[in-house]
VMD Tcl script that builds the backbone (N, CA, C; Angstrom):
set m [mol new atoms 321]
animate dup $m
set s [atomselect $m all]
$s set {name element resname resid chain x y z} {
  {N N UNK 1 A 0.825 -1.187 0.000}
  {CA C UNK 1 A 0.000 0.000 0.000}
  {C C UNK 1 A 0.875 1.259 0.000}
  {N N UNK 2 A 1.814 1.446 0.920}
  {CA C UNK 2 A 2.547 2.615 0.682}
  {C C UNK 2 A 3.544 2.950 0.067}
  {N N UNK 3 A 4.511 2.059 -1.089}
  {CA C UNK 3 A 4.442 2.021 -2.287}
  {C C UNK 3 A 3.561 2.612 -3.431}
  {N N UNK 4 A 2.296 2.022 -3.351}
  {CA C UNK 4 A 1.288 2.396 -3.875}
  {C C UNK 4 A 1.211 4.365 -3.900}
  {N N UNK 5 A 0.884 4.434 -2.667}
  {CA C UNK 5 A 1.046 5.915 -2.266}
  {C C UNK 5 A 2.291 6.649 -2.631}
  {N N UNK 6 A 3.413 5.973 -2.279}
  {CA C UNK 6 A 4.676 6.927 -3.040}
  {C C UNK 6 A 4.309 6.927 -4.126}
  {N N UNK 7 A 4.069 6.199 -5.447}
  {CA C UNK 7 A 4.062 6.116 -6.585}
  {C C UNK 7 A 3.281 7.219 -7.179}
  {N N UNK 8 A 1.967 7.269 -6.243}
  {CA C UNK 8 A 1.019 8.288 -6.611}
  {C C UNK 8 A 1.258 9.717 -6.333}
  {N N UNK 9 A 1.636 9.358 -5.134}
  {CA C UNK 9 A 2.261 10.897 -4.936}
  {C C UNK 9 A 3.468 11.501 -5.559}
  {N N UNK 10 A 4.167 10.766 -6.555}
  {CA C UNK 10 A 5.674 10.933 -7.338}
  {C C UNK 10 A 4.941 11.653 -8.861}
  {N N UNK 11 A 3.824 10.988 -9.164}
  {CA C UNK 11 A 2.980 11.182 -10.723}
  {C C UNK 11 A 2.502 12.375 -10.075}
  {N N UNK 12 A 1.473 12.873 -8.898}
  {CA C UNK 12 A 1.056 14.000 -8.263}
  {C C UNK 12 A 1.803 15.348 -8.495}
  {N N UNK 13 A 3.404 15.278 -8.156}
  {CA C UNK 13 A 4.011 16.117 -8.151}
  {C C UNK 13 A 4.633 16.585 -9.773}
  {N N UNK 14 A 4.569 15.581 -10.782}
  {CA C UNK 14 A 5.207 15.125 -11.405}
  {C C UNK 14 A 3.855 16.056 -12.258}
  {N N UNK 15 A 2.911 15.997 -12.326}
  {CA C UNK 15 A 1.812 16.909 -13.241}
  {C C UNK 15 A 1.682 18.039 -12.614}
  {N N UNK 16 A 1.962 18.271 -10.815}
  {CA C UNK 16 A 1.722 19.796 -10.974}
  {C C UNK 16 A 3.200 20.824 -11.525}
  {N N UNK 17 A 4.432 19.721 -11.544}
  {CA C UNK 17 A 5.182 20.610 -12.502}
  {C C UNK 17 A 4.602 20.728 -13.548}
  {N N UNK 18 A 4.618 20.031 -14.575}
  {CA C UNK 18 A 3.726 20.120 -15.915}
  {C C UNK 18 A 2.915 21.303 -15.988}
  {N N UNK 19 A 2.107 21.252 -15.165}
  {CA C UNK 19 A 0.962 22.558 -14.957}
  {C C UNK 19 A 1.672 23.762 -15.379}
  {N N UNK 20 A 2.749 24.083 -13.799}
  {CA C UNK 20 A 3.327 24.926 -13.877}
  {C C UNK 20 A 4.016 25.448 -14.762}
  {N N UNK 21 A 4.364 24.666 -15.353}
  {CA C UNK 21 A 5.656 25.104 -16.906}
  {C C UNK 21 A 4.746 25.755 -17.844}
  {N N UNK 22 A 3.780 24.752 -17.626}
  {CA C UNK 22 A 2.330 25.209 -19.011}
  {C C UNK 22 A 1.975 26.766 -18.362}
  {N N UNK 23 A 1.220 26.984 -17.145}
  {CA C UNK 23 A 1.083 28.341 -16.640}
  {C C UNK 23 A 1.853 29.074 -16.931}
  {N N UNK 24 A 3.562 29.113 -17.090}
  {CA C UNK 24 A 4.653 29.572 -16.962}
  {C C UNK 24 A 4.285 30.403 -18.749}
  {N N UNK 25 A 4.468 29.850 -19.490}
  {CA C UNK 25 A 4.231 29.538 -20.916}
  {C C UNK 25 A 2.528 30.848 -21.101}
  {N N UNK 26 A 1.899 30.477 -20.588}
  {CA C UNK 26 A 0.331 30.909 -20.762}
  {C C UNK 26 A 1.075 32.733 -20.341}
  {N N UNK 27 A 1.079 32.578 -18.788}
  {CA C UNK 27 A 1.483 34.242 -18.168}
  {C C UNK 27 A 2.241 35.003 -19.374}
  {N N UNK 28 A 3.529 34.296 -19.655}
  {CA C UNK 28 A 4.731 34.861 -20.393}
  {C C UNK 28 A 4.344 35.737 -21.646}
  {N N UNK 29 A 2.671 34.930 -22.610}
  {CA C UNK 29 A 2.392 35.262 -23.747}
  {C C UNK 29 A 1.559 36.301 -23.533}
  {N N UNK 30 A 1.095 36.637 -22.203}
  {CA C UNK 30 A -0.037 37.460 -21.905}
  {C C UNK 30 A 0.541 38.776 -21.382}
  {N N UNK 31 A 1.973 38.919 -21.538}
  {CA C UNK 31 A 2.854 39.981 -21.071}
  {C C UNK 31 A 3.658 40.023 -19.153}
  {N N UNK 32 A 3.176 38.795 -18.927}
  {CA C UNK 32 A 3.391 39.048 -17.296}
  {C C UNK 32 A 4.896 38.343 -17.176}
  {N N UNK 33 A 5.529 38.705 -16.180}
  {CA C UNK 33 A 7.219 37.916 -16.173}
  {C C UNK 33 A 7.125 37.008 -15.444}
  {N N UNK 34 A 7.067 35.760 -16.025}
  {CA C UNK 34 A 7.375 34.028 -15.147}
  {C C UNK 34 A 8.186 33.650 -15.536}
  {N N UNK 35 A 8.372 32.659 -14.497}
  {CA C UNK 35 A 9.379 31.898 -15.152}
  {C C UNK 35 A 9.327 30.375 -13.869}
  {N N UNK 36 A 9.414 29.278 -14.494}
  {CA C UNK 36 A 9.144 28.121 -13.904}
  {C C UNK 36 A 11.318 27.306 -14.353}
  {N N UNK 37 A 11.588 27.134 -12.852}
  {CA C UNK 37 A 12.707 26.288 -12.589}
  {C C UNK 37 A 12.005 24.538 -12.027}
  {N N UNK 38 A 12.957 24.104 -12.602}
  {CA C UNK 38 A 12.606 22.431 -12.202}
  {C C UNK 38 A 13.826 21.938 -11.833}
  {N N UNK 39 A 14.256 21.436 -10.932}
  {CA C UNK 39 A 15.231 21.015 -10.396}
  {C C UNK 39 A 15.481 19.391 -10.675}
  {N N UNK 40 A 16.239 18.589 -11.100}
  {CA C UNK 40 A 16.438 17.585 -11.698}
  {C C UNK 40 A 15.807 17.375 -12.653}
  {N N UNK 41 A 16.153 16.355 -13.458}
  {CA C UNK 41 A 15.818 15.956 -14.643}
  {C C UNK 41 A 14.339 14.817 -14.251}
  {N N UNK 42 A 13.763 14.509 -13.444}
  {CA C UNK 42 A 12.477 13.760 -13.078}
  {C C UNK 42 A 11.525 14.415 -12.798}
  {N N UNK 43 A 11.592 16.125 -12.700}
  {CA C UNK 43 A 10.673 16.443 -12.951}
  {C C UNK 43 A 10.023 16.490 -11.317}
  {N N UNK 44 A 10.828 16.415 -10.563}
  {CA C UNK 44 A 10.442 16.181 -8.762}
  {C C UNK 44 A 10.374 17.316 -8.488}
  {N N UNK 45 A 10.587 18.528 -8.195}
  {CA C UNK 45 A 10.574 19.604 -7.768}
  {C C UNK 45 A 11.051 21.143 -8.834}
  {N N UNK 46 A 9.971 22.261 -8.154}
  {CA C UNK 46 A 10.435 23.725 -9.132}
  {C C UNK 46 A 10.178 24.269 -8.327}
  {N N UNK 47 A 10.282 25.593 -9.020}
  {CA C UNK 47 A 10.369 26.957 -8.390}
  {C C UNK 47 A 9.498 27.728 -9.831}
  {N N UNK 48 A 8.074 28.286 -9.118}
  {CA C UNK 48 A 7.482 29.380 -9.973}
  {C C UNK 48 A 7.432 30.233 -9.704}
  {N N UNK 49 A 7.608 31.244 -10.408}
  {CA C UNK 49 A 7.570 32.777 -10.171}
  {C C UNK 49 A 6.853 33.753 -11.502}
  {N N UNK 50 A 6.183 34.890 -10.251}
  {CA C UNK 50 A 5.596 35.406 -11.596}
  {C C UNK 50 A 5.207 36.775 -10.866}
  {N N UNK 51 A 5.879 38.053 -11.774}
  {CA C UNK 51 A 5.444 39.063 -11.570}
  {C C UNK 51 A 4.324 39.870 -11.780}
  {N N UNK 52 A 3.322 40.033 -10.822}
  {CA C UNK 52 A 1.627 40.111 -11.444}
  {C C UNK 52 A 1.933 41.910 -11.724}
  {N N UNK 53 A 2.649 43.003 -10.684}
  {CA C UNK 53 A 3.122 44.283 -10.897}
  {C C UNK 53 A 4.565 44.476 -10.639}
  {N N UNK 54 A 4.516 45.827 -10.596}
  {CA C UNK 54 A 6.091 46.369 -10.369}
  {C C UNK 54 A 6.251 45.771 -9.002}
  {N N UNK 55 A 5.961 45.787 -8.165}
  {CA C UNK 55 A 6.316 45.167 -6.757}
  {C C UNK 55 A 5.335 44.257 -6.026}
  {N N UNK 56 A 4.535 43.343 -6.637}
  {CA C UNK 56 A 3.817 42.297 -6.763}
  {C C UNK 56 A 4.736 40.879 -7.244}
  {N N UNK 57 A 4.851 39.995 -6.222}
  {CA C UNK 57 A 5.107 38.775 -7.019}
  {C C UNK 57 A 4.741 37.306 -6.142}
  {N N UNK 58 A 4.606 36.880 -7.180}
  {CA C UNK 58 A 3.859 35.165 -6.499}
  {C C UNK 58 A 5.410 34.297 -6.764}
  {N N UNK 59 A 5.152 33.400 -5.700}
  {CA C UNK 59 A 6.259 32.410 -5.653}
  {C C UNK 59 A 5.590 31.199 -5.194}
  {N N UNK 60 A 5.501 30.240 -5.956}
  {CA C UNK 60 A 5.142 28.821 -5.984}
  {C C UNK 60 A 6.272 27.684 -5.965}
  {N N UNK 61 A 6.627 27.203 -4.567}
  {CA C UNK 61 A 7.503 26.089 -4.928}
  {C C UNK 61 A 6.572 24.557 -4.407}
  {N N UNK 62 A 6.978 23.769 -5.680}
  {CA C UNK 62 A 6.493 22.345 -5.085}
  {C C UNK 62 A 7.949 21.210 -5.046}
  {N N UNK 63 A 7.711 20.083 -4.358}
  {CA C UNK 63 A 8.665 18.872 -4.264}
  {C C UNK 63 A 8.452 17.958 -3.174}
  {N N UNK 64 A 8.928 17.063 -3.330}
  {CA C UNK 64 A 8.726 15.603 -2.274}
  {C C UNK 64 A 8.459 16.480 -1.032}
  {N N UNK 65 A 9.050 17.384 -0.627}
  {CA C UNK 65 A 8.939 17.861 0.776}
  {C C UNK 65 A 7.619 18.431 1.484}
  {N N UNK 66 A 7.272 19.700 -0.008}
  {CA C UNK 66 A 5.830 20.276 0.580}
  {C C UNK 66 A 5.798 21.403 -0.680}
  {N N UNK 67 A 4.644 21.869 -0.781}
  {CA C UNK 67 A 3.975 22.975 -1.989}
  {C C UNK 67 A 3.642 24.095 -0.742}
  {N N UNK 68 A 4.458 25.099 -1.418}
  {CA C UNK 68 A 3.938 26.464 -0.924}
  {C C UNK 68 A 3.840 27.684 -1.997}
  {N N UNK 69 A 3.394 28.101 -1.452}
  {CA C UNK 69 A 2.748 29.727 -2.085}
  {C C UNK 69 A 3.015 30.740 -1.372}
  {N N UNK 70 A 3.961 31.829 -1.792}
  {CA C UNK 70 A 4.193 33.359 -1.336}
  {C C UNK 70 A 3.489 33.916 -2.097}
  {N N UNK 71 A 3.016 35.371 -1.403}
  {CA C UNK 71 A 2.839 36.374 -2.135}
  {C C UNK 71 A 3.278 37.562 -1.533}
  {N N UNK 72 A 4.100 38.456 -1.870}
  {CA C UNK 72 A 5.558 39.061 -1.901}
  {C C UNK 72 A 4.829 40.800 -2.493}
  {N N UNK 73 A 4.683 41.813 -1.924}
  {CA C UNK 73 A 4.832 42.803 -1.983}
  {C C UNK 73 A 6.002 43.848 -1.212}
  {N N UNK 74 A 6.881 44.847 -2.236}
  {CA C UNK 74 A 7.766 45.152 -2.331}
  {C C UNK 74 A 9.075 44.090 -1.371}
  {N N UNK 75 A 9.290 43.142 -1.627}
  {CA C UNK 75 A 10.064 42.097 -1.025}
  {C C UNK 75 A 9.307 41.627 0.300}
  {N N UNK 76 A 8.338 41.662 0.573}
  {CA C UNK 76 A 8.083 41.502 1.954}
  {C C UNK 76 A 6.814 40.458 1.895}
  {N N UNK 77 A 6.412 39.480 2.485}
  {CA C UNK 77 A 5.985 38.836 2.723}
  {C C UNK 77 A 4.630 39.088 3.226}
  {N N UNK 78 A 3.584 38.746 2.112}
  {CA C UNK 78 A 1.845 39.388 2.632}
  {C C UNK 78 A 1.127 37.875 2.866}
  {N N UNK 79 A 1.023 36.806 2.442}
  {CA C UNK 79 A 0.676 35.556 2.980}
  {C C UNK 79 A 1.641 34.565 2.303}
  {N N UNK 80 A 1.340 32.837 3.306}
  {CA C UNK 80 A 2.038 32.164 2.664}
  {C C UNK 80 A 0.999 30.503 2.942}
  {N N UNK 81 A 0.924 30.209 2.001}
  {CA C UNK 81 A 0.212 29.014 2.149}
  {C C UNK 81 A 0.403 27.916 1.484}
  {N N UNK 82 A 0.479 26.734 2.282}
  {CA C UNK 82 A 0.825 25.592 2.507}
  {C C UNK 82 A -0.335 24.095 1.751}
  {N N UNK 83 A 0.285 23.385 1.128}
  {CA C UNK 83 A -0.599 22.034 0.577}
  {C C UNK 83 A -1.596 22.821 -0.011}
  {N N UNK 84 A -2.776 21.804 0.547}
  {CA C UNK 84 A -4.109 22.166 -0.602}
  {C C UNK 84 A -4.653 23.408 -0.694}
  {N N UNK 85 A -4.182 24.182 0.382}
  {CA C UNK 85 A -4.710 25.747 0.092}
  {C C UNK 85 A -3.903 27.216 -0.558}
  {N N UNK 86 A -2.087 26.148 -1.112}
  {CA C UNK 86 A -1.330 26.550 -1.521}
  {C C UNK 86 A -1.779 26.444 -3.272}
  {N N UNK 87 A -2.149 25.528 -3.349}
  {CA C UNK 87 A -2.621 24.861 -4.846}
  {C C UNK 87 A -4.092 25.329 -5.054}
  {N N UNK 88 A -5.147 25.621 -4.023}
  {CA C UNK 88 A -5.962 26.087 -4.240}
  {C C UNK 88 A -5.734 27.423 -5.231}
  {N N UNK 89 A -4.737 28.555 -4.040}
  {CA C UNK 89 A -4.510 30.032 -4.431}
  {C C UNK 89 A -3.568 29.659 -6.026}
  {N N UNK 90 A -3.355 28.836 -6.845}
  {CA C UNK 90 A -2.358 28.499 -7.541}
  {C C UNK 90 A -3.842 28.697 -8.886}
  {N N UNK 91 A -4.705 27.743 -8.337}
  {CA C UNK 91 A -6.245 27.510 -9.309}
  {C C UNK 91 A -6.816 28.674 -9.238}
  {N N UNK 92 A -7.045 29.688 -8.726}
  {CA C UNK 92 A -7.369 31.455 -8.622}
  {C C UNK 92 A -6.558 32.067 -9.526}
  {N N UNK 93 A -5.116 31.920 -9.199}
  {CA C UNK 93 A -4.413 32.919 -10.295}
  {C C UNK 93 A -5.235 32.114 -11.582}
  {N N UNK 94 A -4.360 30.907 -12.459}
  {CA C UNK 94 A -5.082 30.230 -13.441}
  {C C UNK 94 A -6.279 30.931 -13.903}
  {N N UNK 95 A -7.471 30.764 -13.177}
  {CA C UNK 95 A -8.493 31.877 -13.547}
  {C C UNK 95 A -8.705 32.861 -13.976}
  {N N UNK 96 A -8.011 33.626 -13.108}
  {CA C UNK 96 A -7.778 35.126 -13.109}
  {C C UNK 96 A -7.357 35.103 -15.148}
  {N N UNK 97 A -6.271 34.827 -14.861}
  {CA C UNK 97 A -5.354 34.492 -16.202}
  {C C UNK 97 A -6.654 34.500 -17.628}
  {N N UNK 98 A -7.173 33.193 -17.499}
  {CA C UNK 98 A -8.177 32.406 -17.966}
  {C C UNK 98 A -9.352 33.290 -18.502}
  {N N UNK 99 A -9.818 33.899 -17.385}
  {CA C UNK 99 A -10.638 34.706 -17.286}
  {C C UNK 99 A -10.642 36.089 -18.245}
  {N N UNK 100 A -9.654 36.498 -17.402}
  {CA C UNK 100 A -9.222 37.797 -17.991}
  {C C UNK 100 A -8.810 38.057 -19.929}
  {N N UNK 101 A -8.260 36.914 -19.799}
  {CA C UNK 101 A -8.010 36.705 -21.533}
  {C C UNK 101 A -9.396 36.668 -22.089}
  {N N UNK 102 A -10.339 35.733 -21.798}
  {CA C UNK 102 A -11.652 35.701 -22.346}
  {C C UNK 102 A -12.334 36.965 -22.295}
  {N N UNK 103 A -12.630 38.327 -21.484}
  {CA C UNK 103 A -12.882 39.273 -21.392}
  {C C UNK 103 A -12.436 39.623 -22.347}
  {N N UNK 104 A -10.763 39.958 -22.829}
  {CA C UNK 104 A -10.296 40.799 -23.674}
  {C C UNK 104 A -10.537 40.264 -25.229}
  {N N UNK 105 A -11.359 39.064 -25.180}
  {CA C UNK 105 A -11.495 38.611 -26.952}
  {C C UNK 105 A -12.248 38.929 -26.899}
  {N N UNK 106 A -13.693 39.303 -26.425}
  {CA C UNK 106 A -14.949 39.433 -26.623}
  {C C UNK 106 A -15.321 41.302 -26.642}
  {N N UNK 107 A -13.832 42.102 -25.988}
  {CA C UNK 107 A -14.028 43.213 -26.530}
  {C C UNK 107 A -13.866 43.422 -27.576}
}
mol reanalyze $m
mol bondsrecalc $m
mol representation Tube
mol addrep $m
């Protein structure tokens, strides 16, 4: 069984890089500055970043250890959240993103 569970949780981490690179990719074309690091070649752990303003920035790291979420005004630290409510605030930006693009085709 917990085999089982490592395995799942290795593919787990292993698509929310994926995500991230793809998000990384989406922000970049929409004018915003990201940029997604992956640390080894398996695809186990990154580092996302993405400048939403001039002194606005999100920092997303995931890996075997734990997924967190900063959000960083003028260097300083305004929340930080942890597991599923780190990945939650991760599915908000996405939106936002998502969202906001669909607004601007329909003007």
């Amino acid at each position: 069984m917990f085999l089982r569970l490592a395995q799942q949780h290795q593919e787990f981490i292993q698509d929310l890089v994926m995500n991230l690179q793809a998000l990384t990719i989406t922000l970049d074309r929409r004018g915003y500055t990201a940029s997604c690091y992956i640390c080894g070649d398996q695809m186990q752990s990154a580092s996302f970043m993405v400048s939403l303003a001039e002194k606005h920035l999100i920092r997303f790291l995931v890996s075997d250890y734990g997924i967190t979420w900063m959000e960083l005004w003028d260097d300083r630290e305004l929340i930080k959240l942890e597991g599923a409510e780190a990945i939650s605030q991760l599915q908000e930006l996405a939106n936002i993103v998502k969202y906001s693009h669909a607004i601007q085709l329909t003007n």
